[in-house]
C-alpha positions as CSV (number, residue, x, y, z in Angstrom):
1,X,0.0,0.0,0.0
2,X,2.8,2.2,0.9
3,X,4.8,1.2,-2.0
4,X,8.2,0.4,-0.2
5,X,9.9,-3.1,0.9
6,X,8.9,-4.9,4.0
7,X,12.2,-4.1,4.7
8,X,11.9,-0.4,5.2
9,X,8.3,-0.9,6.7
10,X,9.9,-2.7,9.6
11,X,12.8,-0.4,10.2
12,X,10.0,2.2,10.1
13,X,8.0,0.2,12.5
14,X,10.3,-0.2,15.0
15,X,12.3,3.3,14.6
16,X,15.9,1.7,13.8
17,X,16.4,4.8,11.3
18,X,17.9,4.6,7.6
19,X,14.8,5.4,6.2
20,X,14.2,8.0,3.5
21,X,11.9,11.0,5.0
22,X,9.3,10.2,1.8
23,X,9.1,6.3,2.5
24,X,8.6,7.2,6.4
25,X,5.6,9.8,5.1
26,X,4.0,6.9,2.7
27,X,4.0,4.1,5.8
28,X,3.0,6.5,8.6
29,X,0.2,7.6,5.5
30,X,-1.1,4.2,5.7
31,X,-0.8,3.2,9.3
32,X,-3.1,6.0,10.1
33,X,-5.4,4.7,7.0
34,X,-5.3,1.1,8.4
35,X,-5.6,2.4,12.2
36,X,-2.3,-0.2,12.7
37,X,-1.4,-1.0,16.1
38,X,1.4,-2.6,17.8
39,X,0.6,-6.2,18.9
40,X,3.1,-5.9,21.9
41,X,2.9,-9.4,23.0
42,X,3.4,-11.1,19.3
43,X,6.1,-8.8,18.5
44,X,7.6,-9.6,22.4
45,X,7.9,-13.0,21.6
46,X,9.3,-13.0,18.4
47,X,12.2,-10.6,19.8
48,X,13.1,-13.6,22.6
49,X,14.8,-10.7,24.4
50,X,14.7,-10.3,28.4
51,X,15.0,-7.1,29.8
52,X,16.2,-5.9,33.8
53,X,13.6,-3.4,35.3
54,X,14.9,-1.6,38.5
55,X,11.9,-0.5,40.9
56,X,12.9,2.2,42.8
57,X,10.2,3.0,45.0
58,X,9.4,3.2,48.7
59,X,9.1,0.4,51.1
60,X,6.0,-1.5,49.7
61,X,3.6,-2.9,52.4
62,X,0.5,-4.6,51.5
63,X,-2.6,-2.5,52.1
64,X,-0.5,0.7,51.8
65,X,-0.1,3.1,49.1
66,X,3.0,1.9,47.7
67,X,2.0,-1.5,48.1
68,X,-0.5,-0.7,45.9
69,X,1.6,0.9,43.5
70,X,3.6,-2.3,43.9
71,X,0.2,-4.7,42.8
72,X,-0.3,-2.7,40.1
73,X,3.8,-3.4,38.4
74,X,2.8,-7.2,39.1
75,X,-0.6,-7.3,37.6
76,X,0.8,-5.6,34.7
77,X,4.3,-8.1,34.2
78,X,1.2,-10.8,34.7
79,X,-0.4,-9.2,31.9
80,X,2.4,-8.6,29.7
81,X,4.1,-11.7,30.5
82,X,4.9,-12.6,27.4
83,X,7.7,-10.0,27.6
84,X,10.5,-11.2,29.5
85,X,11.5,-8.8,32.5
86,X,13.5,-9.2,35.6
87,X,12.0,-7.0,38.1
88,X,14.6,-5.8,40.9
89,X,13.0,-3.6,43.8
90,X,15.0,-1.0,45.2
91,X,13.1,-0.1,48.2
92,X,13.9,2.6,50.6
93,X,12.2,4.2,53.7
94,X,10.0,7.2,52.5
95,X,10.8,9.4,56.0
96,X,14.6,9.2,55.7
97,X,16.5,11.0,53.0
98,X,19.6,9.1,53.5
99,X,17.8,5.6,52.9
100,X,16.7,7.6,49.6
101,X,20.4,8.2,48.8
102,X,21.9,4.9,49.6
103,X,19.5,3.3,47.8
104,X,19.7,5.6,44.3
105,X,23.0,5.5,44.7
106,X,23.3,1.8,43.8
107,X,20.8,1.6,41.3
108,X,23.1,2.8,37.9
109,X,25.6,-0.1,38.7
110,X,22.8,-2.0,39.0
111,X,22.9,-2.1,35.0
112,X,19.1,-1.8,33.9
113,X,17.3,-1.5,31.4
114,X,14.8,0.7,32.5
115,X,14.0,1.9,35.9
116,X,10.6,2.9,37.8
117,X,10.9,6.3,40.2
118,X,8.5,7.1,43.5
119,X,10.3,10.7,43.7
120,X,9.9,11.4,47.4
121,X,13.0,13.9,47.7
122,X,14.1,16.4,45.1
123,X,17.1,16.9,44.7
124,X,18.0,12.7,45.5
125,X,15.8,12.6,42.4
126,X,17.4,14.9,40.5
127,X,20.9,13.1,40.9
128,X,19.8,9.7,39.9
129,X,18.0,10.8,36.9
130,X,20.9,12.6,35.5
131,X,23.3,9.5,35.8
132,X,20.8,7.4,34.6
133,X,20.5,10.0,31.1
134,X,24.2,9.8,31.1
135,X,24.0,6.3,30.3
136,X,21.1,6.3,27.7
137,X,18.7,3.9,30.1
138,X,14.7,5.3,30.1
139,X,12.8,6.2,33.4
140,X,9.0,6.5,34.3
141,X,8.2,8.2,37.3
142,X,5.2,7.1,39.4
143,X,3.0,9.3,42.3
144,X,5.1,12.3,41.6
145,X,7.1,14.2,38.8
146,X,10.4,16.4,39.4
147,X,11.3,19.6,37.6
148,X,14.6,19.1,35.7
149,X,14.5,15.8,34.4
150,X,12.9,13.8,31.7
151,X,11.0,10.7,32.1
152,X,10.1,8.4,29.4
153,X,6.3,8.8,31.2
154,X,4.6,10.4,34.5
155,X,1.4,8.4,35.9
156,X,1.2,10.5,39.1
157,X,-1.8,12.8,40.1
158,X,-1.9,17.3,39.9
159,X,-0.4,17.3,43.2
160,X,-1.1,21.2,43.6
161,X,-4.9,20.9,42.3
162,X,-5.2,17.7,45.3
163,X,-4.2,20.3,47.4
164,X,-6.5,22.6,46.8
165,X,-9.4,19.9,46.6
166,X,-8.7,19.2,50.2
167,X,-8.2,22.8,50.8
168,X,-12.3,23.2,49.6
169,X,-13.7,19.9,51.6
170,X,-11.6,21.8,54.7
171,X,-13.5,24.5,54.4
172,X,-16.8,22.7,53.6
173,X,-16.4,20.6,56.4
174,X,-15.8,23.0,59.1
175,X,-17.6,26.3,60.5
176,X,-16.4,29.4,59.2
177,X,-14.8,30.7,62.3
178,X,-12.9,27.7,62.7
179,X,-9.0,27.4,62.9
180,X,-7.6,24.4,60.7
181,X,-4.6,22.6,60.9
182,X,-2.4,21.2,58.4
183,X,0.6,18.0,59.4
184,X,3.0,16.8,57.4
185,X,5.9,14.1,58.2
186,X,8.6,15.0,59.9
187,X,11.4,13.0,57.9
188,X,14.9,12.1,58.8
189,X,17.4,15.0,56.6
190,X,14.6,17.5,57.5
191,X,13.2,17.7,53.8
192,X,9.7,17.7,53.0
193,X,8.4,15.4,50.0
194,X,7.6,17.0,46.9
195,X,4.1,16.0,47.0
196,X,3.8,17.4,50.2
197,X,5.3,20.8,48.8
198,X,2.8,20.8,46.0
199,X,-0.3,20.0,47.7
200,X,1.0,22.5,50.4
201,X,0.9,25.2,47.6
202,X,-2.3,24.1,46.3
203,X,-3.9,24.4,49.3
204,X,-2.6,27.8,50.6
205,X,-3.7,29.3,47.1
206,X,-6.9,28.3,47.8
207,X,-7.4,30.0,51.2
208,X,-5.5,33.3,49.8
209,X,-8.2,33.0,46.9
210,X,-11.6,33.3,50.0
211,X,-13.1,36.5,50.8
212,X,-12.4,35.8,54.0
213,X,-9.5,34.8,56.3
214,X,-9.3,31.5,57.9
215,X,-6.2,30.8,60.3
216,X,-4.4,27.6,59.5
217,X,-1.7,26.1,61.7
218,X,1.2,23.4,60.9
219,X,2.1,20.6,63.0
220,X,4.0,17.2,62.0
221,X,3.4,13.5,62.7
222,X,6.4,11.7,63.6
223,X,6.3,7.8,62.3
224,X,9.5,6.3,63.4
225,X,8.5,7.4,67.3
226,X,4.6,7.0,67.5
227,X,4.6,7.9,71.7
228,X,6.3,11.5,70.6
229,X,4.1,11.5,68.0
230,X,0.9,11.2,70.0
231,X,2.6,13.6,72.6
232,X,3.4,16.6,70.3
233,X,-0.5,15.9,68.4
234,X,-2.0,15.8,72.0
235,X,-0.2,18.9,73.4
236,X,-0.8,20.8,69.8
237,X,-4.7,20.3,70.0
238,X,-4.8,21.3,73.8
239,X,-2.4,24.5,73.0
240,X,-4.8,25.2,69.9
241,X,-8.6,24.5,71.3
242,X,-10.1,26.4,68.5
243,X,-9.1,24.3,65.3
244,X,-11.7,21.9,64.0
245,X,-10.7,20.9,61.0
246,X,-7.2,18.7,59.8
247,X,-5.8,18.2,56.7
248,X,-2.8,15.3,56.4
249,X,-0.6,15.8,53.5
250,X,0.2,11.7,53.0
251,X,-1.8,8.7,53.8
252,X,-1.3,9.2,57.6
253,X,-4.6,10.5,58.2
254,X,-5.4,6.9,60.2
255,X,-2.2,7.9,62.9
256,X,-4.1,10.8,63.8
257,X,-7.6,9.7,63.6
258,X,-6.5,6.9,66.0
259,X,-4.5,9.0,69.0
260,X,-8.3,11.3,68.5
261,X,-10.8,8.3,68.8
262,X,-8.6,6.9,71.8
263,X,-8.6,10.3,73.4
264,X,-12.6,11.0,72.9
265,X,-11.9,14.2,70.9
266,X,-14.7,13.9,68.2
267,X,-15.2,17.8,67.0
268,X,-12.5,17.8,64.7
269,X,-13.0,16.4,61.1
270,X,-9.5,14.8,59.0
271,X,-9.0,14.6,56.0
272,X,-5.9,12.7,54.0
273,X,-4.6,10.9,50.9
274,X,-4.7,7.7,49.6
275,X,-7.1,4.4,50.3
276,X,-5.2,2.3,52.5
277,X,-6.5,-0.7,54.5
278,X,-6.4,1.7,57.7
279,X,-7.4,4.8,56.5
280,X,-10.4,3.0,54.8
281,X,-11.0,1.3,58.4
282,X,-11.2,5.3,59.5
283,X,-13.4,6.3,57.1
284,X,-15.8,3.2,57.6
285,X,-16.0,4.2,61.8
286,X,-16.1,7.8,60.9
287,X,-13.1,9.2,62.2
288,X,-11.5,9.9,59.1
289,X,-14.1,12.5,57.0
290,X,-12.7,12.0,53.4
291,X,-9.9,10.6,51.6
292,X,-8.4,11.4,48.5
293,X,-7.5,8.6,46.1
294,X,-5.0,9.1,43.3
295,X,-5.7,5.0,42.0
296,X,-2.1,3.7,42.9
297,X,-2.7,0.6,41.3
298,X,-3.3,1.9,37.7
299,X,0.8,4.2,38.3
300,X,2.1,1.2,38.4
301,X,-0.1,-0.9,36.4
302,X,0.8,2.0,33.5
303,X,4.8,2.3,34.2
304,X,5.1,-0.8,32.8
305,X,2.9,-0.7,29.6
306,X,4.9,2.7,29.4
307,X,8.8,0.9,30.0
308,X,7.8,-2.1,27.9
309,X,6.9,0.4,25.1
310,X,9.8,2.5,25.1
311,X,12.2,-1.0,25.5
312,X,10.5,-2.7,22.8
313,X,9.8,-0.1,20.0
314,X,12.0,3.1,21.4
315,X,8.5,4.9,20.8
316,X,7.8,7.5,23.4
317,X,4.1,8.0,25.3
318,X,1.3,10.4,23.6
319,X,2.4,13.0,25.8
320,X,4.9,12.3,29.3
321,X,2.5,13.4,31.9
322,X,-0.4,11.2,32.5
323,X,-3.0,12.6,35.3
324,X,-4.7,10.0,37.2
325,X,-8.2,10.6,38.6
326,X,-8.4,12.2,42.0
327,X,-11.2,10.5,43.6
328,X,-13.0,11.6,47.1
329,X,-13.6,9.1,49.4
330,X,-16.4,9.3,52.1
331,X,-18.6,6.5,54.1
332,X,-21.0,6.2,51.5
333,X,-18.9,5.4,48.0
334,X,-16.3,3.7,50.7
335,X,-18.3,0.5,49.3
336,X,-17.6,1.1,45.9
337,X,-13.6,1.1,46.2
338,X,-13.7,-2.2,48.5
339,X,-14.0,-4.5,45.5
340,X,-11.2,-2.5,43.7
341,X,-8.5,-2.6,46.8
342,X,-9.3,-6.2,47.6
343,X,-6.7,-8.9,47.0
């Protein structure tokens, strides 16, 4: 149809180059005629080629967000099995920069082929993606993106826009006169996370945006030492009697709704990220009054389609950054995520 050798079609096909710029116009001509698609799984198998996939990602626990992000990668090499890819994991402890950086460090000698990203600190970030350009292999980030570097793909929520979504149910949820709260994670290397940055901004510009003034205060959880933690929380509600209304910047919203419940404080409404197996048990009991989910499962279901297309064909993503759904969670569409989180 295009009037060229299967030849040239092929090298066409599969970008190898050597191609005259009027034979690549008459094929790409007829693929978009034909509506041609890549058959990944024929053309996979036909390669016989096995490929090393380096997960670099935090500390994956069932029933947590990146354990989600983690069932997604293995439904996906279940799906696409007839590629053959060694998956390495590369896990380190989300509230400790220097895990971050021992663990990055490694991962170029490591000698993949492509490696998965859960950017939780800039700048570590920024380092490994720069060694890994220097050596030619693709990346995909997943949950977050990083300015200054340049992933194959991004499956990650707007991390500003989540923050001004719970910004709004904040101030929805609580009378005007109200003082709100916001807590982060105190991490080890005192840096915040970059989603927590964003969805910090995101929320500030909504409150600048009201007519009216609303006083919001900061506080942290501390993971790594819950009794401190539920000291400082404690000694911060009693010091500020007036707030009524918390947002959690990560899927820790459970910690908090937990040291409230146990204490009899029920005034106060929380609201955090991500559908865990404890934050959902929140919700359900009704300490926890919304969650936003940012459908872990389909970042990492997506990283791999995206890795196995750039391995296989070189052929980069319709655009790198790929928005997933921000869904809000309450007690009475709780019901309709169950089936979707369940193993």
């Amino acid at each position: 149809m295009a009037g060229v050798s299967a030849g040239t079609v092929d090298r066409i096909l599969h970008n190898r180059g050597n191609v005259s710029p009027a034979s690549r116009e008459a094929v790409e001509r007829v693929l978009a005629k034909t509506g041609y698609k890549y058959n990944i799984h024929t053309s996979a198998v036909s390669l016989k080629k096995s490929y090393k996939v380096v997960i670099a990602i935090p500390t994956a626990i069932k029933g947590e967000y990146w354990g989600n992000i983690r069932k997604g990668i293995e439904h996906a090499l279940e799906e696409y099995s007839d590629v053959t890819i060694e998956c390495e994991y590369a896990f380190y402890d989300q509230f400790d920069i220097y895990s971050c950086r021992n663990s990055f460090s490694s991962i170029p000698e490591m000698q993949p082929n492509a490696v998965i990203i859960g950017a939780t600190f800039i700048s570590e970030t920024q380092i490994l993606c720069a060694r890994l350009e220097e050596k030619g292999i693709p990346y995909v980030f997943v949950d977050a993106s990083i300015e200054g570097t340049h992933p194959a793909a991004t499956y990650s929520s707007d991390q500003h826009i989540c923050g001004r979504i719970i910004g709004r149910l904040l101030n929805l949820f609580t009378p005007r006169d109200a003082e709100l709260a916001v807590f982060g994670s105190r991490r080890i290397g005192n840096e915040r996370a970059s989603n927590s940055l964003a969805r910090m901004s995101g929320l500030a510009e909504y409150f600048q945006e009201l007519s009216y003034r609303r006083v919001i205060k900061e506080s942290k959880i501390f993971e790594q030492h819950p009794e401190e933690s539920t000291r400082n929380i404690l000694q911060f509600l009693d010091e500020n009697p007036a707030v009524k209304g918390i947002a959690v910047l990560n899927s820790r919203g459970y910690i908090l709704a937990d040291i409230l419940s146990s204490n009899n404080i029920k005034d106060i409404k929380i609201i955090c990220f991500d559908l865990t197996e404890n934050n959902m048990r929140c919700v359900q009991n009704g300490t926890l009054s919304a969650i936003i989910c940012q459908r872990p499962e389909l970042q990492g279901f997506y990283a791999i389609k995206a890795i196995i297309r750039t391995l296989l064909y070189n052929l980069p993503e319709k655009g790198s950054v790929h928005l997933m759904p921000a869904d809000i969670i309450i007690k009475e569409n709780l019901p309709m995520y169950k089936e979707i989180y369940a193993e």
